[in-house]
C-alpha positions in Angstrom: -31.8 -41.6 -33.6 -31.2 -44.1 -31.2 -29.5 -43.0 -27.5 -26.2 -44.8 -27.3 -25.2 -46.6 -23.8 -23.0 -44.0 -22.7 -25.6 -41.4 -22.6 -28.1 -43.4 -21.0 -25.6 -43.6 -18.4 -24.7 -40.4 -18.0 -28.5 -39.5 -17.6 -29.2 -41.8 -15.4 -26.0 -40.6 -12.7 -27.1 -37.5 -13.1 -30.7 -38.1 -12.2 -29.5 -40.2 -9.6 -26.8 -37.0 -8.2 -30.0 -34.3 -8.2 -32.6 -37.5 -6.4 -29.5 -38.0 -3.8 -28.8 -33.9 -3.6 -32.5 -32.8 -3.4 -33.5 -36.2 -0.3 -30.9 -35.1 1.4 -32.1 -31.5 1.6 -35.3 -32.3 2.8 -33.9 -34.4 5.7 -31.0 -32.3 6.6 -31.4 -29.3 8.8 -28.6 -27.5 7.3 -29.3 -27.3 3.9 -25.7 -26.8 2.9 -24.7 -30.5 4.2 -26.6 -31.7 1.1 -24.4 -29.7 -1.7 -21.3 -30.1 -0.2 -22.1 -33.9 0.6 -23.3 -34.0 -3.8 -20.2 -32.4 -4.6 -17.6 -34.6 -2.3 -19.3 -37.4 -4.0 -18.7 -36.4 -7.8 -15.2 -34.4 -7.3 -13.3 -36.3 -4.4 -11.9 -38.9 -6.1 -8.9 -39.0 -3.8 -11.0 -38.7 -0.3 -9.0 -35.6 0.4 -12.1 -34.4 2.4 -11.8 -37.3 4.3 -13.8 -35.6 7.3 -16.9 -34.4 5.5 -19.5 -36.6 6.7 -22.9 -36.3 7.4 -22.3 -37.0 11.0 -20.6 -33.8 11.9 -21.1 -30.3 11.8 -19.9 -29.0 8.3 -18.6 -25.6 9.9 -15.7 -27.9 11.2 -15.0 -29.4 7.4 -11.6 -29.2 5.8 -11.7 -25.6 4.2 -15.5 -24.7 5.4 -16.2 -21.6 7.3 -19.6 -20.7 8.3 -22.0 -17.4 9.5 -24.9 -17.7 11.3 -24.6 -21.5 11.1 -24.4 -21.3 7.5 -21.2 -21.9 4.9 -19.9 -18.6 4.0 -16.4 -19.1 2.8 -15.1 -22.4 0.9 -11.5 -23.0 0.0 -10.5 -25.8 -1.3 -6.8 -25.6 -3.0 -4.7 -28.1 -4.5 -6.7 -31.1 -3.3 -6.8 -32.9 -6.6 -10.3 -32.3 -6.8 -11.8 -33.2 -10.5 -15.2 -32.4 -12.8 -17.9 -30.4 -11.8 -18.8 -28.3 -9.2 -22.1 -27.7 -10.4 -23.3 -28.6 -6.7 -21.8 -25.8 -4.8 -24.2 -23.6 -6.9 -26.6 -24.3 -3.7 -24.6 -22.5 -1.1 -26.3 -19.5 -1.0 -24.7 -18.1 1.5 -21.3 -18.4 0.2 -19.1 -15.1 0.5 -15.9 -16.6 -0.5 -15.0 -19.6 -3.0 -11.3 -20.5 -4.0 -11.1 -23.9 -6.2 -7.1 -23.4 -6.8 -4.8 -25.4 -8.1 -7.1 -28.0 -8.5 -8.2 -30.2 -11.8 -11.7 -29.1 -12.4 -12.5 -29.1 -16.2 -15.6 -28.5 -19.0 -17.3 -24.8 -18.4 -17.4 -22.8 -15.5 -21.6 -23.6 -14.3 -23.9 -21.0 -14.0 -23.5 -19.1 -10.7 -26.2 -16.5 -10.9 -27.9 -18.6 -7.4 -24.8 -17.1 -5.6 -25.8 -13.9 -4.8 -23.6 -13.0 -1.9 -20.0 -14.3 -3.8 -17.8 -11.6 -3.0 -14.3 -13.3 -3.9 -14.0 -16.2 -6.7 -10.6 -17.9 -7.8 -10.7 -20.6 -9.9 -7.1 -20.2 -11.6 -4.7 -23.0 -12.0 -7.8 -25.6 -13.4 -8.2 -27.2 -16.7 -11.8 -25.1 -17.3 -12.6 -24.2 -20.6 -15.6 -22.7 -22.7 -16.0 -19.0 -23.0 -16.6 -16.4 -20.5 -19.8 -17.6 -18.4 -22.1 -14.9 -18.4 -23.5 -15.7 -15.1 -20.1 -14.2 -13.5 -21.4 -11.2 -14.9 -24.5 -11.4 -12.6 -22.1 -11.3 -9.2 -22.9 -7.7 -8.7 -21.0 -7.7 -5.4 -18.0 -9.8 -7.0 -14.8 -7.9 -6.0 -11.8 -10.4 -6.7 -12.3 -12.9 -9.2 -9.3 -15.3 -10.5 -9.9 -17.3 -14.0 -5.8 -17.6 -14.7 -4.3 -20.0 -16.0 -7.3 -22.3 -17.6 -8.4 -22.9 -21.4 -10.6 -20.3 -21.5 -11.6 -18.8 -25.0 -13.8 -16.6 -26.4 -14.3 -12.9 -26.0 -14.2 -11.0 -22.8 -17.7 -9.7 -22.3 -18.5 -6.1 -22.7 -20.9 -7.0 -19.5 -18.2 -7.2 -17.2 -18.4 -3.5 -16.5 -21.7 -4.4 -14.7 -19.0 -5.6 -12.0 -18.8 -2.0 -10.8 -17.6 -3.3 -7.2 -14.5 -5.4 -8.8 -11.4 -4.6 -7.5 -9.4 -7.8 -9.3 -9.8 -9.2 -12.7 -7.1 -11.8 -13.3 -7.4 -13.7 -16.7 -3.7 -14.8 -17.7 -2.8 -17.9 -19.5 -5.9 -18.7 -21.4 -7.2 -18.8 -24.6 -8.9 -15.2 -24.7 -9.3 -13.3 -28.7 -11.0 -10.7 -29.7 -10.6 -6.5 -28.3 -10.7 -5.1 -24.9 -11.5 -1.7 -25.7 -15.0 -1.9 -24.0 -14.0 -3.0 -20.8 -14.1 0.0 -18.2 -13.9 -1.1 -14.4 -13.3 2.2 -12.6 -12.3 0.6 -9.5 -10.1 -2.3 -10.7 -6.7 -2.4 -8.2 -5.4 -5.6 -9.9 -5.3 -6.3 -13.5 -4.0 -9.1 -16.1 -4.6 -10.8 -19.6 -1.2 -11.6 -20.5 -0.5 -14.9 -22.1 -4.2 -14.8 -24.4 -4.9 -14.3 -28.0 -6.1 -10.5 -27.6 -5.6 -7.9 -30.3 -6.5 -4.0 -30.9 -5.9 -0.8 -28.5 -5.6 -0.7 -25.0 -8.1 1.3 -23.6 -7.3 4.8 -21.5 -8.9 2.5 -18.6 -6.7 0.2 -18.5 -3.3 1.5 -19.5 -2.8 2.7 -16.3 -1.8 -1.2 -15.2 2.4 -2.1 -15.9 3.3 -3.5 -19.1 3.4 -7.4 -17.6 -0.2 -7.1 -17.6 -0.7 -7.2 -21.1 2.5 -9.1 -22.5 2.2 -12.2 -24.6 -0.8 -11.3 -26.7 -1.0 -11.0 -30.5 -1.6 -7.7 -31.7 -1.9 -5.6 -28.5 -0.8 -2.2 -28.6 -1.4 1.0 -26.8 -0.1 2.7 -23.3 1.9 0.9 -21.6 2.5 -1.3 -24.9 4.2 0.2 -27.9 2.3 3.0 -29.9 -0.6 1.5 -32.0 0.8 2.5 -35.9 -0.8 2.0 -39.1 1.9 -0.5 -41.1 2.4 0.5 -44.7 3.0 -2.8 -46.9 6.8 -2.4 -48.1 7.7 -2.3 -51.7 9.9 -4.9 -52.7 13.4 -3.4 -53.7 13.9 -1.6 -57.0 16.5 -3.5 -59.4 18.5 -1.4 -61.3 16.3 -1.1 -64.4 13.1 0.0 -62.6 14.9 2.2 -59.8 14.4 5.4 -61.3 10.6 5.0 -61.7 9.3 4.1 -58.1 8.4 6.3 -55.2 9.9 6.2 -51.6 7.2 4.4 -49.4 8.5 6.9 -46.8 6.8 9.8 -47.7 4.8 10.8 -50.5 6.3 13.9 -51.0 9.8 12.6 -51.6 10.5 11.0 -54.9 13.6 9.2 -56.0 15.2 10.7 -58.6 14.2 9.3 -61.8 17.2 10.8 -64.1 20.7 12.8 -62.9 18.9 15.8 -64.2 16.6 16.0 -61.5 19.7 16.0 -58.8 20.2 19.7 -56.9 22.4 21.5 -59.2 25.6 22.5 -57.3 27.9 24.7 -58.8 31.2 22.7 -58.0 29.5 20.0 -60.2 29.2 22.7 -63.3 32.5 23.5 -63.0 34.3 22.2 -65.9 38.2 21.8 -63.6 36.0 19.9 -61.0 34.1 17.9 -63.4 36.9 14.8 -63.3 39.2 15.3 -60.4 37.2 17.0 -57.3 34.5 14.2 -56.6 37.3 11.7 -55.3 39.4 14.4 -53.4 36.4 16.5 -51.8 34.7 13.9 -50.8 37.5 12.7 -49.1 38.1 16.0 -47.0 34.7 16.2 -46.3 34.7 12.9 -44.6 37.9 14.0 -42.4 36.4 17.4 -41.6 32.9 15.8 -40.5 35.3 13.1 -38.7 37.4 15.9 -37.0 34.3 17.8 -35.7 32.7 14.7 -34.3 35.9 14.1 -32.3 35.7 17.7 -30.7 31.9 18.2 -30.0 32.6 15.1 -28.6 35.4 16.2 -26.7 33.5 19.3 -25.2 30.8 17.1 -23.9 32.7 14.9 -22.1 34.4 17.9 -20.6 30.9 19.4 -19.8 29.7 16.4 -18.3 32.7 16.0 -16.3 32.5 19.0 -14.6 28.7 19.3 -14.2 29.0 15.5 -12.0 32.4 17.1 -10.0 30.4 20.3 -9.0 27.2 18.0 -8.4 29.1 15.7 -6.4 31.0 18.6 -4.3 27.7 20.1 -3.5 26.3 16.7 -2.5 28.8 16.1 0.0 28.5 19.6 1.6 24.5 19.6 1.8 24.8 16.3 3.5 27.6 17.8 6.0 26.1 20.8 6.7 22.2 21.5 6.1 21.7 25.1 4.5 21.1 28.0 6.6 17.2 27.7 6.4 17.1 23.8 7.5 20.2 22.6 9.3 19.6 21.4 12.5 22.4 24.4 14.5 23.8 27.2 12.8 26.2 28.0 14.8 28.3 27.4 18.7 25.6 29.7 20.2 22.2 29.9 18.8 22.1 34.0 19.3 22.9 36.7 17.2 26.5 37.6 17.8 25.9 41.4 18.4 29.5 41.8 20.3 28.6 42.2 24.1 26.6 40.4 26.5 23.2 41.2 26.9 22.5 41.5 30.9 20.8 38.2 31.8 21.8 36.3 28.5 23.0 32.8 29.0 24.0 30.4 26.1 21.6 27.2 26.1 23.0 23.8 26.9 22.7 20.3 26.3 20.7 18.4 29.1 21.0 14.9 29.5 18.6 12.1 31.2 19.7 9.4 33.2 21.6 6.7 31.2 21.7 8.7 27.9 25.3 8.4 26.4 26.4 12.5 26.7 27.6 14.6 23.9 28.9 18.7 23.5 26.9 20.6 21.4 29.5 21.0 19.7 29.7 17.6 18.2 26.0 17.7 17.1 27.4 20.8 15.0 30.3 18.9 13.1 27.6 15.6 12.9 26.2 14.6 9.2 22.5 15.1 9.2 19.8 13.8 6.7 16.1 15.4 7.1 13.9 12.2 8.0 10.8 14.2 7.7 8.6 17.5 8.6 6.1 17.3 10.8 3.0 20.0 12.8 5.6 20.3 15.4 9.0 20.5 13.2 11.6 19.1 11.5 13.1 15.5 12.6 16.7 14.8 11.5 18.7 11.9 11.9 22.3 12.9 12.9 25.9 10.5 12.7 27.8 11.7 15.1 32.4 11.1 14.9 31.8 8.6 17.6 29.7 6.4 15.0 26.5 6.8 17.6 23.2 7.8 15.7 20.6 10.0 17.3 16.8 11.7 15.5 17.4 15.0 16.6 14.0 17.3 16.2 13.9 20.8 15.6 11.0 22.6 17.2 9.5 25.4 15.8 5.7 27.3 15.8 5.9 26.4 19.7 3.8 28.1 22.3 5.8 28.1 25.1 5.8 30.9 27.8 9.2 31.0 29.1 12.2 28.6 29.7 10.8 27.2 32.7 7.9 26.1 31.1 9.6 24.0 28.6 12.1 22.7 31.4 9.6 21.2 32.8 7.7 19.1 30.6 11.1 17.6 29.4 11.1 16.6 32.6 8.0 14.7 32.7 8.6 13.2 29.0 12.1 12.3 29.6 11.6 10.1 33.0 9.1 8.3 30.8 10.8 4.8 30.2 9.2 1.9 28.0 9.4 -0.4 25.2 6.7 1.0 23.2 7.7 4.8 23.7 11.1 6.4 21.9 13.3 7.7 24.8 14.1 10.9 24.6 17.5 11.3 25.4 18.4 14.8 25.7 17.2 18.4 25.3 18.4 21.5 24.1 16.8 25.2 25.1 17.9 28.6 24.1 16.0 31.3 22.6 15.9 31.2 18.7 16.5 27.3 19.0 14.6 24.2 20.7 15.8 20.9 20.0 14.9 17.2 21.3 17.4 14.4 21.6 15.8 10.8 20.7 16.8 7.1 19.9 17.0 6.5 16.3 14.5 4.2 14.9 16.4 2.0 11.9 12.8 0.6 10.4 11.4 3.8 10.0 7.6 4.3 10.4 4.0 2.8 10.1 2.9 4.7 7.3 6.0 4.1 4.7 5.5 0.2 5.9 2.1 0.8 5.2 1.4 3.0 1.8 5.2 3.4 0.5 5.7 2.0 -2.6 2.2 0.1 -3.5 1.9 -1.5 -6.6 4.2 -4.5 -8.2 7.4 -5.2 -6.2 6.4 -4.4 -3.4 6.7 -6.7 0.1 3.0 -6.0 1.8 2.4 -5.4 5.5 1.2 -8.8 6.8 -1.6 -9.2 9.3 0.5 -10.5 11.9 3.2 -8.0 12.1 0.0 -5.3 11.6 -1.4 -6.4 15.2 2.2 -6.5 16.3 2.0 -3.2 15.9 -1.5 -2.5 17.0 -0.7 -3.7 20.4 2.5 -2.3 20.8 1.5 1.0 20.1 -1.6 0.3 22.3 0.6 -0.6 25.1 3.1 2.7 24.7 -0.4 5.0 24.9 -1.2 3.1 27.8 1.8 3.8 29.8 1.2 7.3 28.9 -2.1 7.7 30.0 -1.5 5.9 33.3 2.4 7.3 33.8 1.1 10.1 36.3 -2.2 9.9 37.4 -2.7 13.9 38.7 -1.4 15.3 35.3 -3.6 12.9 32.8 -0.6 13.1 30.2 -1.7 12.8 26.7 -0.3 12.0 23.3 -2.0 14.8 21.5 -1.0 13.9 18.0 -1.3 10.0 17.3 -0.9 9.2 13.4 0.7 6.5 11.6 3.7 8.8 11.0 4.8 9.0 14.9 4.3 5.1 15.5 8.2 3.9 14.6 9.4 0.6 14.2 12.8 -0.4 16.0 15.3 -3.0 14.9 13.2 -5.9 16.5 10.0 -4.9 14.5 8.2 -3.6 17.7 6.3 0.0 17.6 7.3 2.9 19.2 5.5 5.7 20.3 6.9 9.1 18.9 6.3 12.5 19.6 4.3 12.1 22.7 3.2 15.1 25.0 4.2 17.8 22.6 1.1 18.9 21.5 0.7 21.1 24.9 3.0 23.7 23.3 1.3 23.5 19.7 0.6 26.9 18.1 -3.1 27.1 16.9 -2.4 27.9 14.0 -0.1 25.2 13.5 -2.3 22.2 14.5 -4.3 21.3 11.4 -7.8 20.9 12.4 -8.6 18.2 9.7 -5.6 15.7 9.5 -8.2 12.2 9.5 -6.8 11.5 13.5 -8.5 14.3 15.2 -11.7 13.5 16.6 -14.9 15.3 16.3 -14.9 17.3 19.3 -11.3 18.9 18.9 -11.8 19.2 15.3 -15.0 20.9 15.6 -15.3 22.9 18.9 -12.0 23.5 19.5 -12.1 21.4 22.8 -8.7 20.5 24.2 -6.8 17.4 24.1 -7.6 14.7 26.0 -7.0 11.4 26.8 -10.5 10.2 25.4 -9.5 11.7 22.2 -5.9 10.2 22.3 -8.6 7.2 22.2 -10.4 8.2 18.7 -6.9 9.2 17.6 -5.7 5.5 17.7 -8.6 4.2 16.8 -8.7 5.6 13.6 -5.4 4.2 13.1 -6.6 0.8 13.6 -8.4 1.5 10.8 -5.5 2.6 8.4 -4.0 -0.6 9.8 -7.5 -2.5 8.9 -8.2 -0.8 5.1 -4.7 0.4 3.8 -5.9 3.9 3.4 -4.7 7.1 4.4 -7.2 8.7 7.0 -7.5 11.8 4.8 -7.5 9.9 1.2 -10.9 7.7 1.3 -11.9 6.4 -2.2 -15.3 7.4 -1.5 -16.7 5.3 -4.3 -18.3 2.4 -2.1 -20.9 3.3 0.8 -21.7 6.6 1.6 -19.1 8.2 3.4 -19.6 11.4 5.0 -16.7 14.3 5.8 -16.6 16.9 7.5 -14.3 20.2 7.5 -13.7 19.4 3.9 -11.7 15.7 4.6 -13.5 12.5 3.7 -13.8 10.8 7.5 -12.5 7.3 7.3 -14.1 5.9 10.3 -17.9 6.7 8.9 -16.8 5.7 5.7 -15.8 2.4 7.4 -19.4 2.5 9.8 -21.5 3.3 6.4 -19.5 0.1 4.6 -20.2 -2.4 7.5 -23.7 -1.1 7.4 -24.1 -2.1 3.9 -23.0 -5.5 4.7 -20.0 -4.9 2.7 -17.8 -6.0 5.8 -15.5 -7.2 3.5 -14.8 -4.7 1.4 -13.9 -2.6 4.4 -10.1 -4.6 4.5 -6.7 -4.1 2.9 -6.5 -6.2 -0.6 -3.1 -7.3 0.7 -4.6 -9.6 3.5 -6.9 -11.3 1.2 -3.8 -13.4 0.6 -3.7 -15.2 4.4 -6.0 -17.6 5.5 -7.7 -17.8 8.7 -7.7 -14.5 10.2 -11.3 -12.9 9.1 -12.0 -13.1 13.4 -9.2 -11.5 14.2 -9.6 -8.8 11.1 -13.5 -8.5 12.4 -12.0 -8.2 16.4 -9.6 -5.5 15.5 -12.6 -3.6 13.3 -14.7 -3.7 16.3 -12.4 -2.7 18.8 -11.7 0.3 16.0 -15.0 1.3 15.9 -15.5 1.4 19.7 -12.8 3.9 19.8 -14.1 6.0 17.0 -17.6 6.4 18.4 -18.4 10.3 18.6 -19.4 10.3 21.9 -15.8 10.6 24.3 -18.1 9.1 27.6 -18.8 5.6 25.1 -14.9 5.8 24.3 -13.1 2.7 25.8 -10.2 3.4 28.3 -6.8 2.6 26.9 -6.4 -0.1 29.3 -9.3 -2.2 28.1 -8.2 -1.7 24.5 -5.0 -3.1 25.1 -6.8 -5.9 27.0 -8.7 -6.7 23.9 -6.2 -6.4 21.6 -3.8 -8.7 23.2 -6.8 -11.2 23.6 -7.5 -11.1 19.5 -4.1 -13.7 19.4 -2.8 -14.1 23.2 0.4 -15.1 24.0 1.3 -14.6 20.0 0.9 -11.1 20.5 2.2 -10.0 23.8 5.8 -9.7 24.1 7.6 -10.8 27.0 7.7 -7.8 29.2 5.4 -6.0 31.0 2.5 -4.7 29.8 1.7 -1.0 29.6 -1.3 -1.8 32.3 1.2 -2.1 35.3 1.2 0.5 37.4 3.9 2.7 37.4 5.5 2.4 40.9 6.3 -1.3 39.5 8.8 0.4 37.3 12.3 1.5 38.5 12.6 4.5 35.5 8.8 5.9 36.7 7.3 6.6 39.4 4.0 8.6 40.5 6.4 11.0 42.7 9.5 11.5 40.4 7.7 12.3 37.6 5.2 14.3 38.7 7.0 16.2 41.0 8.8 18.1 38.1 5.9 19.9 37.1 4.6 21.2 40.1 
């Protein structure tokens, strides 16, 4: 048969696209000019990459990114961009691809060259065709996006090959068929609502929300409605055939086919009841049953009534007074009221530091207290006091402390310590049975609620910005620790994510800070993720260069989203020790992988342009977590390099935590040292 005109033509721009595509790889030194050149040229039809030209260096494109001089990352969204992009298939190299919101059309081409694609969304396009089986080839593919196309055809059973996938997003297509085979152990993000699928949900998968599966045919299954065999229904019996057909209900119940097979009741046999008592006993029973509603009815409500009154009475006298075992004073005087005083037995008091608003003990005791949290060191309570002022009050307990004086004077040294990244401590309280530490109340709560609370749908993410906020906040409060007296070498001692607090104006504040000198052994947990090697180990004491592995391991919750102690030890080889996975050689046996990526919280895949500063942060982590203390950075340089990560964006306007300390009026090297010696 003949070749019509139109497929000549076709052929011969095609022939033409590969003649143009492969001359210009031989002349260009960057062979990734030549692809993206080919496909500007076929799917640019609006010159919205008006600066790709061949004359420039491709890294500075509209939505290029390269490494090592070649094109890693490609994002192109809502550019009106149309066909093919059957040219891009050449970029080796390329990590990251995003064709959103775009008008691409015809099948997805084969991507198998792509070896190194580790994120893929194509969703909001006019694609169609079935599932292309060279997505299933991306064994390092971790997010990939196909929403909202015409896709149809059945979802592959070789998708599980995609062991590394941590998002599979297929909503608003044309997708039939089951997807009972499909078993990604690792999948975070899951959807194929809106498609043509039917059959059970697998166990796999019904741990996603219901949204995730809505709007198909004949899905059912956890968290859809219970997958039930459906019996055809009889038509109903007319009243000539209604004796003679069984209830579809059960087969064991029969509908009576005569009134001989009705129970035989012996008011029925009665020959005085056989005209008169159907009408009249019928209509008692009806009253009676009515009558007994109405009271059960009664004596529920009057259960219920009183089980919310007591419920609610209780309520408000836990949330006035804490019970014996956990309220924050039990009494005017914290000792035993034996009836005389012992010789040398002096009630504790309140002490207050310069410009803290005072307060009697006495009205902490009447104050309303709600338990924030427990901690190694003890119980933090946030107290409303009749004035309206609110204060974190923390009850110590487990403490090693020697004697009064002891304790005096390290609240001496903590409270002269003044600045914007540190909670003040306003007050202390010291009396035998009882220890308890005054503080500012933090309204924003803490890093790690803002960080794993609530994950899942609903939920508002972290975002990077406010993350290094944070990083360098909290960078700057350890700073002024470390540097705050110079013959002492104060240190934190117990930096987690839990003791950085956020205050009304989002910055971070240090919490908790130089208590760790009084910690019981027993009550310091050897293995929490923060400790570093040589305390966790050897026993070695505190010091500042472990306050520095401390923090840096928070960098990296800040970096991954994971808990320090919880590390989903399913990609890289992590290794542990004492028993808790160790999330900065998890991280060091990712990045040695290559897996760089992978290393990062799924919630910042969503913002553009910050893999430098993500990478930065992740070095400057890593420096900090090295096992030797000697190659630990100072504090000082940390903060240097953190600030540098974004510059002015970052650093708020006043002092950093670097100036020395006789530049502040609250601190000085005398003043507070002095009270310890």
């Amino acid at each position: 048969m003949a070749a019509t005109p139109s497929l000549i033509m076709n052929f011969h721009y095609t022939f033409l696209s590969f003649f143009f595509l492969f001359s210009l790889l031989e002349s260009s030194p960057n062979p990734d000019i030549a692809p993206l050149l080919a496909f500007k040229s076929s799917s640019d039809v609006t010159n919205s990459l008006y600066n790709w030209n061949s004359s420039t260096d491709p890294c500075s494109w509209t939505g290029v990114s390269c490494l090592n001089n070649r094109v890693s990352r490609l994002v192109l969204e809502g550019l009106n961009l149309k066909g093919s992009f059957q040219n891009l298939v050449f970029l080796k190299e390329l990590r990251v691809l995003s064709l959103k919101y775009n008008n691409f059309s015809g099948s997805v081409p084969n991507l198998s060259n792509l070896t190194a694609l580790k994120l893929l969304f194509l969703s909001h396009n006019e694609f169609s065709g079935e599932f292309s089986q060279s997505l299933t080839s991306l064994f390092k593919l971790y997010r990939l996006d196909l929403s909202y196309n015409k896709f149809s055809g059945k979802i592959p059973v070789k998708v599980n090959r995609l062991t590394h996938l941590l998002t599979l997003r297929l909503e608003g297509n044309g997708f039939s068929g089951e997807i009972s085979g499909v078993n990604l152990p690792n999948l975070q993000e899951f959807n194929v609502s809106g498609n043509k699928l039917e059959g059970e949900i697998p166990f796999s998968l019904s741990r996603f929300p219901e949204s995730a599966f809505g709007k198909n045919q004949v899905l059912c299954g956890s968290p859809l409605p219970k997958c039930t065999t459906t019996v055809p229904r009889e038509p109903p019996p007319s009243s000539s055939s209604a004796g003679a057909m069984a209830s579809p209900v059960s087969p064991k119940t029969t509908i009576a086919s005569s009134p001989s097979s009705l129970p035989v009741n012996s008011a029925t046999l009665s020959p005085k009841n056989t005209h008169h008592s159907n009408g009249k006993m019928s209509s008692l029973a009806i009253i009676a049953i009515i009558l007994g509603d109405v009271f059960v009815l009664c004596i529920v409500c009057i259960f219920l009534y009183c089980f919310f009154c007591i419920r609610k009475i209780s309520s408000e006298k836990n949330r006035s007074h804490i019970l014996e075992g956990e309220k924050i004073v039990y009494s005017s005087s914290p000792y035993p009221n034996t009836g005389h005083q012992t010789s040398g037995f002096e009630r504790g008091k309140m002490l207050f530091f310069e410009g803290a608003k005072r307060f009697e003990l006495e009205d902490l005791l009447r104050a309303s207290a709600e338990m924030l949290g427990k901690g190694g060191f003890g119980t933090a309570y946030k107290a409303v006091l009749d004035d309206g002022n609110v204060v974190a009050v923390k009850r110590l307990k487990e403490l090693n402390v020697c004697g009064k004086r002891e304790f005096e004077q390290q609240m001496e040294v903590l409270g002269r310590l003044r600045h914007p990244n540190l909670v003040s401590l306003k007050a202390y309280y010291f009396a035998r049975d009882e220890k308890l530490l005054v503080y500012d109340f933090m309204t924003n709560g803490n890093l790690f609620w803002l960080l794993h609370g609530n994950r899942g749908p609903g939920r508002t993410p972290l975002d990077w910005t406010t993350r290094l906020k944070i990083a360098a906040g909290a960078a700057r409060g350890l700073a002024f620790i470390h540097n705050s007296c110079k013959s002492l070498k104060l240190t934190h001692g117990n930096i987690k994510s839990t003791n950085i607090l956020i205050d009304k104006s989002g910055n971070a504040r240090i919490s908790d800070f130089g208590l760790a000198i009084f910690a019981m052994p027993s009550s310091v947990p050897k293995t929490n993720g923060y400790r570093a090697p040589e305390v966790a180990l050897d026993g070695r004491k505190i010091t500042q260069k472990s306050d520095i592995y401390s923090f840096g391991v928070l960098l990296l919750e800040l970096l991954t989203g994971k808990c320090p102690s919880v590390v989903d030890n399913g990609v890289g080889l992590a290794t542990s020790y004492g028993g808790v996975v160790d999330l900065p050689r998890w991280v060091q046996s990712v990045v040695r992988e290559e897996w760089t990526a992978e290393v990062f919280d799924l919630e910042l895949m969503r913002y553009k342009d910050i893999e430098e500063e993500m990478v930065g942060l992740l070095q400057i982590a890593m420096a900090c977590t090295t096992t030797s203390p000697d190659q630990r950075p100072k504090i000082n340089y940390v903060v240097k390099m953190i600030e540098e990560l974004r510059g002015v964006e970052v650093s708020p306007s006043h002092d950093t935590a670097t100036d020395s300390v006789s530049d502040s009026p609250a601190v000085s090297e005398d003043n507070t040292c002095g009270a310890s010696q």
